[in-house]
Backbone bond lengths (Angstrom), bond angles and torsions (degrees), N, CA, C in turn:
res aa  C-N    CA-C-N  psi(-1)  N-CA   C-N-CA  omega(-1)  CA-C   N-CA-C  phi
1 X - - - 1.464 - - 1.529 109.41 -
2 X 1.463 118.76 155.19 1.880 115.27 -154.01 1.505 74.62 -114.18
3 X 1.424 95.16 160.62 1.658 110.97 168.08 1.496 104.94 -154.03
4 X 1.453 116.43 -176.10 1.561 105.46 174.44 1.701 99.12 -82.16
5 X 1.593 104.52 154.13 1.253 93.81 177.56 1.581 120.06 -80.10
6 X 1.405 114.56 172.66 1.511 127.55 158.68 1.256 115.25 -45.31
7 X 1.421 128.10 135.91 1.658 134.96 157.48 1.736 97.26 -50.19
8 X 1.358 140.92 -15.78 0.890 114.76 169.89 1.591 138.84 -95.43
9 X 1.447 87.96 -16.49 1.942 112.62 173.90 1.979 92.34 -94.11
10 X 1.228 121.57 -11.63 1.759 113.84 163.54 1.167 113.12 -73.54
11 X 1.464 117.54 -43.42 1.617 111.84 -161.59 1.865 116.79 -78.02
12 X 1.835 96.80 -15.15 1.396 92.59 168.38 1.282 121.07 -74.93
13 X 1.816 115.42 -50.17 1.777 112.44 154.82 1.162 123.30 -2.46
14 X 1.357 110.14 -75.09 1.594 130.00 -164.20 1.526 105.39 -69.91
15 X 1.294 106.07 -47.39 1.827 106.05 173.50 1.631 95.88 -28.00
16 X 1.679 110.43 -79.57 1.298 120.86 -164.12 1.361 114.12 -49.87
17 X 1.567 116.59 -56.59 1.361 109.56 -178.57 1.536 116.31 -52.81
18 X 1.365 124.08 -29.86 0.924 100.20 -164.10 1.834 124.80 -94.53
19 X 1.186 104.53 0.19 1.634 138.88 151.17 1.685 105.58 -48.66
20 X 1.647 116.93 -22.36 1.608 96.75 -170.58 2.087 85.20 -125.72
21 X 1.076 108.53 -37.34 1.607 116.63 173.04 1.690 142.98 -127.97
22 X 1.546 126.12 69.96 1.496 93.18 -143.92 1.067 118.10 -68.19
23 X 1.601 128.42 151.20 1.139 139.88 -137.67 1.743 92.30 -122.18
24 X 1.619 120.09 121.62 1.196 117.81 -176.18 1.468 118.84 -84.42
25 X 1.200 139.47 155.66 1.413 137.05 162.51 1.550 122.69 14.47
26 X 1.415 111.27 -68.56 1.151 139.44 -149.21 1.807 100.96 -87.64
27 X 1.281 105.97 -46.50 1.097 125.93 161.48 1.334 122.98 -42.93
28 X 1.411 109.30 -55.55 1.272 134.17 174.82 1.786 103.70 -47.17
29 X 0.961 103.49 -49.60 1.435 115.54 -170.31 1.745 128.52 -70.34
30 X 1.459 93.58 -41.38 0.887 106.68 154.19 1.469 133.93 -63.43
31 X 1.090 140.71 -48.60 1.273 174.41 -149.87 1.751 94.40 -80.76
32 X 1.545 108.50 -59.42 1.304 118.06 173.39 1.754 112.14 -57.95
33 X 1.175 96.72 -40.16 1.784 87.72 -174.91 1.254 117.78 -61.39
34 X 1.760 113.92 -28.30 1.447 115.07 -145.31 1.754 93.48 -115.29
35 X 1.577 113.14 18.74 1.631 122.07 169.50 1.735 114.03 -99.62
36 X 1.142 122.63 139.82 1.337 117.86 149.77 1.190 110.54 -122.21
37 X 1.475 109.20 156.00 1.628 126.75 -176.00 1.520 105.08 -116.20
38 X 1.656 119.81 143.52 1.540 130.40 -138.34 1.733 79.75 -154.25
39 X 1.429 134.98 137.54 1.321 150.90 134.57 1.734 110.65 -106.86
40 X 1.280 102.12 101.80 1.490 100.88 173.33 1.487 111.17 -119.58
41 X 1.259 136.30 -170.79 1.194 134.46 -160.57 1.648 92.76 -124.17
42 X 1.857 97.45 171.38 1.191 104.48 175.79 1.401 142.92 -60.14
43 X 1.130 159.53 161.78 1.720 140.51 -159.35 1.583 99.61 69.22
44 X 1.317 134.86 -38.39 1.174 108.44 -157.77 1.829 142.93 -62.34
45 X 1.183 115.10 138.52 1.827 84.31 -162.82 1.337 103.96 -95.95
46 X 1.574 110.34 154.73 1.735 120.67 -179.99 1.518 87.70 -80.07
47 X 1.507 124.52 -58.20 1.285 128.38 -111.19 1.715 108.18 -162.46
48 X 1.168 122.03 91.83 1.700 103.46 177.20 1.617 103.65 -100.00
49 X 1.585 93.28 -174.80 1.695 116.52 -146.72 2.058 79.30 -73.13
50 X 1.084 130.03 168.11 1.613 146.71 -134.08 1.274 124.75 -29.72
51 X 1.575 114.48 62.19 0.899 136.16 -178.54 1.432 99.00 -107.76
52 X 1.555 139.64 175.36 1.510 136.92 -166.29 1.456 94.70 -113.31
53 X 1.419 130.06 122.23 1.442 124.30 153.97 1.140 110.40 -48.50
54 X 1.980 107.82 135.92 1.918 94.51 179.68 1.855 71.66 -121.90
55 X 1.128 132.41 -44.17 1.261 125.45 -144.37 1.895 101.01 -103.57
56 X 1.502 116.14 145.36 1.531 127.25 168.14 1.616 95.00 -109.81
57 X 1.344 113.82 115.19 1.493 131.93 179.40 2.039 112.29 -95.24
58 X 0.923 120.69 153.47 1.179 149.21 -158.02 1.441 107.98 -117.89
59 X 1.181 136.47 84.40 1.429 116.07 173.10 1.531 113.44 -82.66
60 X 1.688 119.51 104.32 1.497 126.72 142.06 1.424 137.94 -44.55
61 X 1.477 108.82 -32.40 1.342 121.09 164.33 1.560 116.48 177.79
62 X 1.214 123.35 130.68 1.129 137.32 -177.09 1.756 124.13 125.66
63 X 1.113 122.64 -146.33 1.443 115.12 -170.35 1.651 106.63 -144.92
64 X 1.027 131.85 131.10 1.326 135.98 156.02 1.640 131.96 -93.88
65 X 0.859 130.19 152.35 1.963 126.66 153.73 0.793 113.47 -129.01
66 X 1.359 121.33 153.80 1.667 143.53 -171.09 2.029 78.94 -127.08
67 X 1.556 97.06 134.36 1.291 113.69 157.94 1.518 106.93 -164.48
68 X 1.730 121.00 163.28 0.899 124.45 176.42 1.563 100.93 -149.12
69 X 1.463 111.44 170.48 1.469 124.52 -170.11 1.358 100.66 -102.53
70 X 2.289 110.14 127.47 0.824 102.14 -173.45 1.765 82.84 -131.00
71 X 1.552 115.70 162.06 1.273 105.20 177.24 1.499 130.54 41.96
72 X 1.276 109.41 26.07 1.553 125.72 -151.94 1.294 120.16 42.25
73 X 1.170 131.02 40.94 1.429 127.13 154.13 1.397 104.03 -119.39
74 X 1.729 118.06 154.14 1.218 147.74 162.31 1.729 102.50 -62.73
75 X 1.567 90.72 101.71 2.076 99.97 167.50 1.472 107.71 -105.11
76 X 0.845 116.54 135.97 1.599 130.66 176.54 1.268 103.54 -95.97
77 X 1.246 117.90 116.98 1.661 131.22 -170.60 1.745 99.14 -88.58
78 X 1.545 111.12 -65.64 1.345 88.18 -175.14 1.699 99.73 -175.79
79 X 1.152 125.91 159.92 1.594 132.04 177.47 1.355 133.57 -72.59
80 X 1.020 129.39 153.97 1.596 123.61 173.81 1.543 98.09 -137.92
81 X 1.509 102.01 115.07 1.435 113.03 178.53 1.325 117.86 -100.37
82 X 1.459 129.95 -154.51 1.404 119.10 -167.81 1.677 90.67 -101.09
83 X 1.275 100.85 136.11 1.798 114.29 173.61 1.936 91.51 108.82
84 X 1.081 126.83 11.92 1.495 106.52 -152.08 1.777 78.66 -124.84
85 X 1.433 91.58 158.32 1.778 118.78 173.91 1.347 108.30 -117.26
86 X 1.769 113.17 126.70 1.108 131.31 -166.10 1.528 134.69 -147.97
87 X 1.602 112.78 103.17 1.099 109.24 168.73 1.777 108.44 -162.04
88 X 0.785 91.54 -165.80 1.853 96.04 -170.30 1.399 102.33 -71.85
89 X 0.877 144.88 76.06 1.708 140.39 -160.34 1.405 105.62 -74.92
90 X 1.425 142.12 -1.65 1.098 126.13 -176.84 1.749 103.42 -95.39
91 X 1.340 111.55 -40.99 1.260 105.04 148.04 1.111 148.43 -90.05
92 X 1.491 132.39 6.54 1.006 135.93 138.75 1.431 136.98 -42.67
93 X 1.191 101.60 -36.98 1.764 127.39 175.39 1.362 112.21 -101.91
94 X 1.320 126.06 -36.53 1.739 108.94 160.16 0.728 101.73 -90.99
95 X 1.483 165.23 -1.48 1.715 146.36 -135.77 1.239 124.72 10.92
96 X 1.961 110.31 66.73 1.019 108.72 176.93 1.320 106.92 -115.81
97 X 1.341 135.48 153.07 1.406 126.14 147.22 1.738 126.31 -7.51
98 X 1.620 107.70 111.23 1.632 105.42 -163.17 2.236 86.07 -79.80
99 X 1.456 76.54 171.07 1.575 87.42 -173.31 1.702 100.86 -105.12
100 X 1.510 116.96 -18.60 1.108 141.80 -173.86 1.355 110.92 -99.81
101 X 1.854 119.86 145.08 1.414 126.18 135.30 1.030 112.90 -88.48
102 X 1.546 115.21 151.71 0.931 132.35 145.51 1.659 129.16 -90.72
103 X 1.534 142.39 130.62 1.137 128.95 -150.25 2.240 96.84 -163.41
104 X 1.372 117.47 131.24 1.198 127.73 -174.64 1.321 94.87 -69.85
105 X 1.481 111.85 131.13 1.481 113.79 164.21 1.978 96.39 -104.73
106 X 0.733 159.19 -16.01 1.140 160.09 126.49 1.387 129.24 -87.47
107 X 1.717 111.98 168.54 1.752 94.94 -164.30 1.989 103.10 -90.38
108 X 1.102 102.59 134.06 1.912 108.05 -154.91 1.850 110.57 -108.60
109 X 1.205 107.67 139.37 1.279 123.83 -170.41 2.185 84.71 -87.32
110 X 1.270 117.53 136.44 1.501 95.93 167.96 1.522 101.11 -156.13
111 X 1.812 129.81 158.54 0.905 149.88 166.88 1.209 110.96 -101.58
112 X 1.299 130.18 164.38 1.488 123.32 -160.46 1.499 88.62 -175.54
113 X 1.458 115.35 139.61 1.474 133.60 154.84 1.451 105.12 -133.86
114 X 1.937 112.29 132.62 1.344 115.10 149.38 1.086 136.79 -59.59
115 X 1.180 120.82 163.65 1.360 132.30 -175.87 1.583 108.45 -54.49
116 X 1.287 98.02 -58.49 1.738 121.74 -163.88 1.837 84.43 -66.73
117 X 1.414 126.88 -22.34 1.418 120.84 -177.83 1.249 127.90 -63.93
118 X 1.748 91.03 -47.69 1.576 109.10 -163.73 1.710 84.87 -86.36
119 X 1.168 130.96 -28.70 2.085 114.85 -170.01 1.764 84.95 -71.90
120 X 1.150 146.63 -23.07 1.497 125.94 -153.06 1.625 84.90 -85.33
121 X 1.549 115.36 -34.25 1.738 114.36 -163.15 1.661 100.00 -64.40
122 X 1.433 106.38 -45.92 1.439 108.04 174.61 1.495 122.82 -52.41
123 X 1.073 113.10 -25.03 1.688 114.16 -173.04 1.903 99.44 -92.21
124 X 1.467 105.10 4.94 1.348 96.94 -173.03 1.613 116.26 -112.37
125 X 1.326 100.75 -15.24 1.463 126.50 -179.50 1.671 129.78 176.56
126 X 1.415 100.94 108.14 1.296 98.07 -168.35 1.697 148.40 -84.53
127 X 2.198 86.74 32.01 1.581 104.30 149.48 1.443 114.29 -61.28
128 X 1.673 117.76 -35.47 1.156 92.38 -163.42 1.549 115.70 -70.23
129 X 1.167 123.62 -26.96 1.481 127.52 -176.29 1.664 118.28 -64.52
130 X 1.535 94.94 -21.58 1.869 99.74 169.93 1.423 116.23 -82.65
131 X 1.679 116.07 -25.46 1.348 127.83 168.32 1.936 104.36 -69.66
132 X 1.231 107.77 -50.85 1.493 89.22 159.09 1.253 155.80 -59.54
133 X 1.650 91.55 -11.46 1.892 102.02 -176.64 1.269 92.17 -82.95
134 X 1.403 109.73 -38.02 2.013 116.57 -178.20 1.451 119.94 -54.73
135 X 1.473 93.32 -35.59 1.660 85.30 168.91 1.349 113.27 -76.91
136 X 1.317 125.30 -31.81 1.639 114.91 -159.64 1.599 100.10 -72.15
137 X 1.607 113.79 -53.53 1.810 121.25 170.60 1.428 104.98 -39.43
138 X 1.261 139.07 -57.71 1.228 123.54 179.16 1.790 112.61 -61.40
139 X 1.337 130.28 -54.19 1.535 129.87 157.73 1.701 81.99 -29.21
140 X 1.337 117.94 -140.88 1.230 133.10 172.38 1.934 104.70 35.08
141 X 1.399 112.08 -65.58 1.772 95.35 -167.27 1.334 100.46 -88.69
142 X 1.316 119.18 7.88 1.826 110.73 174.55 1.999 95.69 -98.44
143 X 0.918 109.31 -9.61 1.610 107.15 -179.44 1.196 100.98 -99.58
144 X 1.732 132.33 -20.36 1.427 115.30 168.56 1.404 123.18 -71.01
145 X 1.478 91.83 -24.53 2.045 115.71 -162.01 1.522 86.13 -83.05
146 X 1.483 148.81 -68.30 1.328 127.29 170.13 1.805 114.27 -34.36
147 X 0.832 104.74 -41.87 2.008 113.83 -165.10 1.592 80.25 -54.38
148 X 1.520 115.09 -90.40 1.245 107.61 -163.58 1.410 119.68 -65.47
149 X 1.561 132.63 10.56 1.271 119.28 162.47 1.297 125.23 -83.22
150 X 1.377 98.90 -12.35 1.979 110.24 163.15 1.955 101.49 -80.00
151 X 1.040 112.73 -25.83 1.542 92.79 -161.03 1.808 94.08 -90.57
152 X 1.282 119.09 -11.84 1.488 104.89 -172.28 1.326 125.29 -126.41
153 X 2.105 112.17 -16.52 0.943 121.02 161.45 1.306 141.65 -74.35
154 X 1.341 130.23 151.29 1.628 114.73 174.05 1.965 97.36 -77.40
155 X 1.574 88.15 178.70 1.720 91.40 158.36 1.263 133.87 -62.48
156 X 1.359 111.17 -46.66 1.032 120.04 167.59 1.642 139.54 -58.90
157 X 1.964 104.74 -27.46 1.836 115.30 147.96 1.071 115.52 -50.09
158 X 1.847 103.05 -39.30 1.902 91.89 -155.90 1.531 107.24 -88.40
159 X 1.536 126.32 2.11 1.117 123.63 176.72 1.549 103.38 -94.29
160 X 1.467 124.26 -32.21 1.376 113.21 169.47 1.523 108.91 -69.32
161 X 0.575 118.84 -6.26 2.341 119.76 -171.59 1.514 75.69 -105.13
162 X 0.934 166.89 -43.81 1.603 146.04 -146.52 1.717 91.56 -91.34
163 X 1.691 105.03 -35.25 1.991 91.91 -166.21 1.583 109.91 -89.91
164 X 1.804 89.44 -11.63 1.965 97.21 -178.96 1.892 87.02 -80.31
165 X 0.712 130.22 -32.77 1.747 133.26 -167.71 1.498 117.31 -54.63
166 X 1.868 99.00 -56.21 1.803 122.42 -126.03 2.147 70.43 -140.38
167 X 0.974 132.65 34.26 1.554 119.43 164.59 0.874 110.15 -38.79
168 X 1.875 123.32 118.88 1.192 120.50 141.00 1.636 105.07 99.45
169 X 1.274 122.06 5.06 1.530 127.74 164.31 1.540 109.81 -120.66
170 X 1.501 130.10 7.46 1.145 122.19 174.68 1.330 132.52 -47.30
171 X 1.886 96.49 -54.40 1.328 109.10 171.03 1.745 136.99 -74.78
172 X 1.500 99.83 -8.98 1.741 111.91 157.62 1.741 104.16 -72.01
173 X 0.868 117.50 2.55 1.799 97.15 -169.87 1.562 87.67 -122.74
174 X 1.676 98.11 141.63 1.813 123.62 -179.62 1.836 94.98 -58.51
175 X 1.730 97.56 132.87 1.356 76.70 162.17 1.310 150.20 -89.15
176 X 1.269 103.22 14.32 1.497 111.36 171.54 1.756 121.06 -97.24
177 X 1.584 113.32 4.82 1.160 118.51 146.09 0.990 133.97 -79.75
178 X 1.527 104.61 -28.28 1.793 115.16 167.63 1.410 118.71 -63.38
179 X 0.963 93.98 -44.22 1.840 101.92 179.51 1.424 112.53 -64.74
180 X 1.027 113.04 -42.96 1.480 140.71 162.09 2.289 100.64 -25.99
181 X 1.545 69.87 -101.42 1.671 81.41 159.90 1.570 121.67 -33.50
182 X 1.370 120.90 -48.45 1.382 98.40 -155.70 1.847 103.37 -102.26
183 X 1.416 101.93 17.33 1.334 122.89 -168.98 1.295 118.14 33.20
184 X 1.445 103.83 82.90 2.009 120.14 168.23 1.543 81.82 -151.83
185 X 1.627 104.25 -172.51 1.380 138.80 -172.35 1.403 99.21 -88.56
186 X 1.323 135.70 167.95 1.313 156.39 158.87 1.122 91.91 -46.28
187 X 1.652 124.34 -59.82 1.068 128.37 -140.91 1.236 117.76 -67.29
188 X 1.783 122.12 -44.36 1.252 140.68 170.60 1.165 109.75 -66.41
189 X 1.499 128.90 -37.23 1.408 117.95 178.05 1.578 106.25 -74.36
190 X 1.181 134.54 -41.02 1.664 128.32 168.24 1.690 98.65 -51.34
191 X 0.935 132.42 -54.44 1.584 123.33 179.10 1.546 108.42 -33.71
192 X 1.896 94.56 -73.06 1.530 104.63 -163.54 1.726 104.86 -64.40
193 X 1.001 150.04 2.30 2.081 166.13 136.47 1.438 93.82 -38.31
194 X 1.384 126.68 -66.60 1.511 140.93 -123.26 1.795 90.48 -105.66
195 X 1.735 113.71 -24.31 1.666 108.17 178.13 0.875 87.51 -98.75
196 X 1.284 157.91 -15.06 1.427 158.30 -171.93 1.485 119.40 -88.68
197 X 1.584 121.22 -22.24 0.998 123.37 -175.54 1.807 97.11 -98.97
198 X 1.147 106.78 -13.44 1.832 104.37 -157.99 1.691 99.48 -98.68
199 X 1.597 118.77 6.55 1.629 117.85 -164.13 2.027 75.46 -85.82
């Protein structure tokens, strides 16, 4: 069940937002009215594969994945950690059918604005729509920085860049989502664990 959030799951929001826009008083206020805050447990789903993103979520604490079925296997697209903004953005922003679920890999503290929320903020002031282009460019250069970490890294880089990245949530995530994600086998990623544990 959503409620307004805590001054203490707000002040991390604003930390972040205000790193891409600072957000004045009034703003502030606004911004707060048009959020709800959600604690659900682990398994739970935001979002399955062609269903319409309505909501952009906030992680306060915990972990998310976005994956979808390709070739009939389960691909793990990518994480949402605590401080991070998360949802299917391609449908969120066209309202099309997401290609992705979204699903809690731990039990998650979260903020959430609708769609129909964030267009009323836009019609009210049009920082918020520059704070939105900021979010999508940041989406956008973290999907190039994966792109080229397949075209230039070994396995073994992209598993050190995932623990220099994602500190300290490695071992909450299944390992066959990780592997998933960092595209190798179980098998190689239990290797690259097992040289990693013996330095």
């Amino acid at each position: 069940m959503s409620s307004s959030p805590s001054q203490a799951m707000y002040e991390k929001l604003l930390q972040q937002l205000n790193q891409l826009v600072p957000l004045n008083p009034q703003q502030q206020r606004e911004l707060y009215r048009a959020v709800r805050s959600e604690t659900l447990p682990k398994g739970s789903i935001l979002l399955s594969q062609g269903e319409i993103a309505n909501d952009l979520y906030f992680v306060a604490a915990g972990i998310i994945r976005s994956f979808c079925h390709l070739n009939e296997k389960e691909v793990t697209r990518w994480f949402g950690t605590e401080g991070s903004f998360c949802t299917s953005y391609f449908s969120f922003t066209y309202r099309q059918p997401s290609e992705d679920s979204l699903v809690l890999v731990t039990d998650c503290e979260l903020l959430s604005i609708s769609c129909e929320g964030l267009q009323n903020l836009f019609h009210t002031d049009s920082a918020w729509i520059d704070l939105s282009r900021r979010l999508l460019e940041h989406y956008y250069t973290h999907l190039l920085e994966r792109v080229m970490s397949f075209q230039t890294q070994s396995t073994a880089e992209r598993y050190n860049s995932f623990l220099q990245e994602y500190s300290g949530i490695a071992d909450q995530i299944a390992l066959g989502h990780l592997a998933s994600y960092l595209g190798m086998t179980q098998e190689t990623l239990s290797r690259l664990r097992a040289r990693r544990k013996k330095r």
